[in-house]
N, C-alpha and C positions, 0 to 999 in steps of 0.2 A: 343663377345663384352666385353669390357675390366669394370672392374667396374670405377664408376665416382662418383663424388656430382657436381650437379648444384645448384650453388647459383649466384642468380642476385636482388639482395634486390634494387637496385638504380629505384627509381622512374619516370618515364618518362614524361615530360610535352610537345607534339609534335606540332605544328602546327603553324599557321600564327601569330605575336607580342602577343605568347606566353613570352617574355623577362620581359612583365608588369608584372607579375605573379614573379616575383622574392622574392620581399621581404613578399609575403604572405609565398611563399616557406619556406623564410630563416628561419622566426617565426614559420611555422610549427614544423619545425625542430629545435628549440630551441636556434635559435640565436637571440643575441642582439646586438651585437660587430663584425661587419664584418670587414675581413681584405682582402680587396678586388684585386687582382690578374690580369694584364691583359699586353700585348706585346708592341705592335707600337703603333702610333698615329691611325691606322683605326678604333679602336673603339670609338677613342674620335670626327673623323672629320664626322664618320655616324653617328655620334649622340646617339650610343647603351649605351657608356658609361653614359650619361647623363638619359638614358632612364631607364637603372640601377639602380642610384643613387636615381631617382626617386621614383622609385618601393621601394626601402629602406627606402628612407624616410618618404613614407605614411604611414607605419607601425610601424617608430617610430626606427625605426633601425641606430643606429649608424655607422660610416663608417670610413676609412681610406684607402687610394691606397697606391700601387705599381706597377709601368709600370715599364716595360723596357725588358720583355722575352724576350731571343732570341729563333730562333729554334737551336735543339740540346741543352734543357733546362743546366745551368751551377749551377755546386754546390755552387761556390759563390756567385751567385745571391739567391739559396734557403736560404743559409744563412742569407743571410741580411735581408730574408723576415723572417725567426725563429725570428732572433732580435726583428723586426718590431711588429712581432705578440704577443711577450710577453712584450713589451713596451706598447701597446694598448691595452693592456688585450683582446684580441681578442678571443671570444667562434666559431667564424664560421669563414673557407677559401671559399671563394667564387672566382672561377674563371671566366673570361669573357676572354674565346678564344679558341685554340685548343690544339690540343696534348702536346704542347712543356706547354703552359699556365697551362694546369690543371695538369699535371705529378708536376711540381711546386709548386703548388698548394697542392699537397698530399704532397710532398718532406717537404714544412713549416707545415704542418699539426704532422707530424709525430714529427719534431724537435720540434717546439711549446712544444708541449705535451709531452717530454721530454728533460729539458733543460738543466738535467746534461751529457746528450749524442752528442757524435760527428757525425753530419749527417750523414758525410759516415760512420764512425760504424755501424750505423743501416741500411743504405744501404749496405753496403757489408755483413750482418749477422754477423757482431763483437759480436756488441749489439744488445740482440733480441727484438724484435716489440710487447709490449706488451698492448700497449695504441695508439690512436694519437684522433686527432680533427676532427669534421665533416666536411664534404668539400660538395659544390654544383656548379653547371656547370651551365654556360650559353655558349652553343656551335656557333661557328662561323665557323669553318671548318671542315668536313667529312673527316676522315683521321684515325687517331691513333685508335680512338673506344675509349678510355681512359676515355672517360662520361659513359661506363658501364663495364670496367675491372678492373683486380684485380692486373694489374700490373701499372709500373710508369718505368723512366727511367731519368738519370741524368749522364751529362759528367763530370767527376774533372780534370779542364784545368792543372791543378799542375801536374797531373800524365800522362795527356793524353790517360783517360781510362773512357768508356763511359760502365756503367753498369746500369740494371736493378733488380728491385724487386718485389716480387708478394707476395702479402698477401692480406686479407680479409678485412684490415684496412684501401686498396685503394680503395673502394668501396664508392665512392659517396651517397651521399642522393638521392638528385633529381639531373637530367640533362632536361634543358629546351632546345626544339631543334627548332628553328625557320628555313626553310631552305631559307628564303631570305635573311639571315645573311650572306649568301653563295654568295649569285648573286656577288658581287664584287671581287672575289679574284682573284688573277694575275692567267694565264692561267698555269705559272706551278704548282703554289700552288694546283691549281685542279689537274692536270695531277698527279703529286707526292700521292695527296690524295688517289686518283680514284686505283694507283699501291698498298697502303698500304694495303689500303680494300682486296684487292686479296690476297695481300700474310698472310695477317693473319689467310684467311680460307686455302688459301693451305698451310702454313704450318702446318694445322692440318690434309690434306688431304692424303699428300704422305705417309702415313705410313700403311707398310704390315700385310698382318697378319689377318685382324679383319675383320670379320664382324656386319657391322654397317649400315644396309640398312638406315633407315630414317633418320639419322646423315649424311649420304651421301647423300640423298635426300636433306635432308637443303642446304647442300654446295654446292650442286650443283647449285641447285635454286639460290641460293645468288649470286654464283658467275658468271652464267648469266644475273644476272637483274643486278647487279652493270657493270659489260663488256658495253651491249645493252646501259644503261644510262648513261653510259661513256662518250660513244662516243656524244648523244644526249646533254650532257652538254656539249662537246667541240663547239658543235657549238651555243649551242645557254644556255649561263649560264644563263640565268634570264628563264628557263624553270620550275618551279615551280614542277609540277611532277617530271621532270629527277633529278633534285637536292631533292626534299623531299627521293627517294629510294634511292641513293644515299646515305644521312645521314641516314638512317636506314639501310642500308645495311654494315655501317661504326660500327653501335654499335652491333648490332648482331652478327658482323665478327671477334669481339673481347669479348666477353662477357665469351665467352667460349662453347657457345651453339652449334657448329659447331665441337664442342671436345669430344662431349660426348660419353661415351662408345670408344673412338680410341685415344684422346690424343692428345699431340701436340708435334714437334719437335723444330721448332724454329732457326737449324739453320744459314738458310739464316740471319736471322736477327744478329746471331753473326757476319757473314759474312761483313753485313752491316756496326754495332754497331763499329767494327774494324775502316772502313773507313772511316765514321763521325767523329768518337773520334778524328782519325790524321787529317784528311785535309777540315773539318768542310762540306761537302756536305750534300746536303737534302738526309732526312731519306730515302723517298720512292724512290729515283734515285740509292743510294749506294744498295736496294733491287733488282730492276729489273737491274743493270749492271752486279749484278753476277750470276742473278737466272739463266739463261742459261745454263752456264757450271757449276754450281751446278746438272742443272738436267740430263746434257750428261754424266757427271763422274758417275752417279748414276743410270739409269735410269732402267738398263740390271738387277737391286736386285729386282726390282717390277714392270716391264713392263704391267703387266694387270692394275694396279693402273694406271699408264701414259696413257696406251690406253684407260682407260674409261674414265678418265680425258678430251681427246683427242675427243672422242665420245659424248657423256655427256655434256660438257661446251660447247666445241668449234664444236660440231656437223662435225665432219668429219667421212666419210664412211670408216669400215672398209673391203667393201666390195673388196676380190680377193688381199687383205691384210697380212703378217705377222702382232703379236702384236709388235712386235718393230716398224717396219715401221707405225705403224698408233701411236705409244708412239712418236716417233721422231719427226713427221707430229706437233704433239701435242704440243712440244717444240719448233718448229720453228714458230709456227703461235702463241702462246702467246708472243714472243719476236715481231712476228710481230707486235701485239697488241701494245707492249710496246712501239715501231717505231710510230705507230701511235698517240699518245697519247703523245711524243714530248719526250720519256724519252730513257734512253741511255739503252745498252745491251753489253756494254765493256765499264772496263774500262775505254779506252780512250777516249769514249763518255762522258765518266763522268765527263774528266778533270785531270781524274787522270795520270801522268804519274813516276810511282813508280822503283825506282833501285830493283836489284834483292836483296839484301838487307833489303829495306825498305819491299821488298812483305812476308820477312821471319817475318819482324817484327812483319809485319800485322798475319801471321799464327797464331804466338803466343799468340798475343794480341787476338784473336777470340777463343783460346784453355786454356783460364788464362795460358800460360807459358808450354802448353802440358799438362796438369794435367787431363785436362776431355777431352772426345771424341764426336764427332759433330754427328747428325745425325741419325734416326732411320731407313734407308735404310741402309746406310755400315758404321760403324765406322770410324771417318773422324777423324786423328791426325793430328797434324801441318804438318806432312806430304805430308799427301793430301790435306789439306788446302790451303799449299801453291802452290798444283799442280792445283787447282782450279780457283785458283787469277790468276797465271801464264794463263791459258788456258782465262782466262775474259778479259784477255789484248785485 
């Protein structure tokens, strides 16, 4: 077991119109001055947004918005909100949505709290991170984990380069989790979700080497009950249970608790990070199009890892078995998964259809320009990056 620090300081507020509880929250935590954060019109036509404001203003809390998130959050949208936030004097970011809203969220947080710096300086590690402002979460989609991680993530449309950053300063206060926030979201919004969840714990999972029984015990666990409630929310989203594990299996998948003692790789998500930044697709679609031939190019470096993967999650017998053929098995039946759940497993399911060219571009943009090496099963340079993308087609 490899050494770790677990820290998950963000406060949990779980259950049914938990959302009232907001502005007790925000004064807990020492706000007067919200600068409040949130996407489309869904939060204002369900009424959350209103139910929000509300909450704020019984407490006596001051407010000001900004709508407009996209997914694939934009660095000049966080910009505008930095502005926003120190024109309003604003002590607290308070988000109302999901991954794309609260990464945002943090992203004005940081700038805020440092106005003589350039966002993405501090996103790219120019300028280091040595302050930002408190943020709190009001969750509306199961997806990124972002209401209890330590990371964030931002595209810069100028560059066409979609990077992330992890520090202790994206660490939320509280995240209030309601999961009938959830009952309305378009079918792929959930299906995309239901994908991210997964790949978050396995990309802490596939990595050789370690022993890490109860860490593997978690992951497992998790990433059966999110699978099993997967599917149960496809059919039927106003399922109260299947969507509350669901949203808890979203922040625990990301908190880093699923890391401990083995780590994480990550990645797939470069892989991803690539494909969004150019042709703006959902996060969790650009994960499951490549995971496939991510995990065949690799699979032959840690084969007992994939076969218990295989055994373990997806309960397939390895009886009268090699471990490859039950590692393989492994792989084709979570791309099944992925089939079922409405999301693509190439490329060209994804929409994407890239010249040979554009897939080099994509290698390099996943490798910053060849400089670091992907992957803690085989060392993956643009090289094989690109033979990756190529085989996802």
């Amino acid at each position: 077991m490899e050494n770790f620090v677990q820290y998950t300081p963000t406060e949990v507020i779980f259950g049914r119109e938990t959302e009232n509880q907001t502005g007790e929250e925000v004064k807990k935590w020492g706000g007067s001055r919200v600068l409040l954060i949130y996407g489309g019109g869904s939060v204002i036509r369900s009424g959350l947004l209103e139910r929000v404001k509300m909450s704020l203003e019984s407490e006596g809390i001051a407010c000001e918005e900004l709508g407009g998130v996209h997914p694939n959050p934009r660095l000049s949208f966080a910009e505008k909100g930095v502005k926003k936030a120190i024109a309003c004097r604003a002590d607290f970011i308070l988000a109302v949505g999901g991954g794309s809203v609260i990464d945002t969220a943090k992203a004005i947080a940081h700038g805020a709290a440092n106005p003589e710096a350039k966002l993405w300086d501090i996103w790219t590690g120019k300028v280091p991170l040595m302050k930002s402002m408190p943020v709190g979460v009001v969750l509306t989609i199961a997806a990124a984990g972002s209401e209890m991680s330590d990371s964030a993530v931002l595209t810069n449309e100028e560059l066409g380069k979609k990077a992330g950053i992890n520090t202790p300063f994206n660490r939320v206060k509280f995240a209030i989790m309601n999961p009938e926030l959830t009952f309305t979201l378009p079918r792929y919004q959930l299906a995309c979700g239901i994908t991210d969840i997964m790949m978050h714990t396995m990309e802490r999972y596939f990595i050789p080497g370690i022993n890490c029984e109860l860490t593997d015990e978690i992951a497992e666990g998790l990433l059966r009950t999110v699978m099993r409630n997967g599917m149960k929310a496809m059919k039927n989203q106003k399922d109260y249970d299947a969507m509350a594990e669901i949203m808890w299996c979203s922040s625990l998948s990301h908190n880093d608790l699923t890391s401990c003692g083995r780590g994480k790789d990550f990645s797939v998500h470069k892989f991803g990070h690539a494909l969004s930044a150019k042709y703006d697709v959902a996060h969790g679609a650009s994960l499951s199009a490549v995971w496939g031939s991510w995990a065949r190019f690799q699979y032959d470096a840690a084969p007992d890892r994939f076969a218990r993967f295989a055994e373990q999650v997806l309960e397939i017998s390895s009886k009268g078995k090699s471990q490859m053929e039950v590692a393989l098995q492994g792989i084709e039946k979570t791309e099944e998964y992925f089939h079922n759940l409405g999301m693509p497993v190439s490329l060209t399911e994804l929409g994407v259809h890239s010249s040979d060219e554009d897939i080099h571009a994509l290698s390099m943009d996943a490798t910053m320009g060849n400089t670091i090496k992907l992957s803690r099963l085989k060392p993956l340079s643009a090289t094989q990056v690109y033979e990756i993308y190529k085989m996802a087609i």
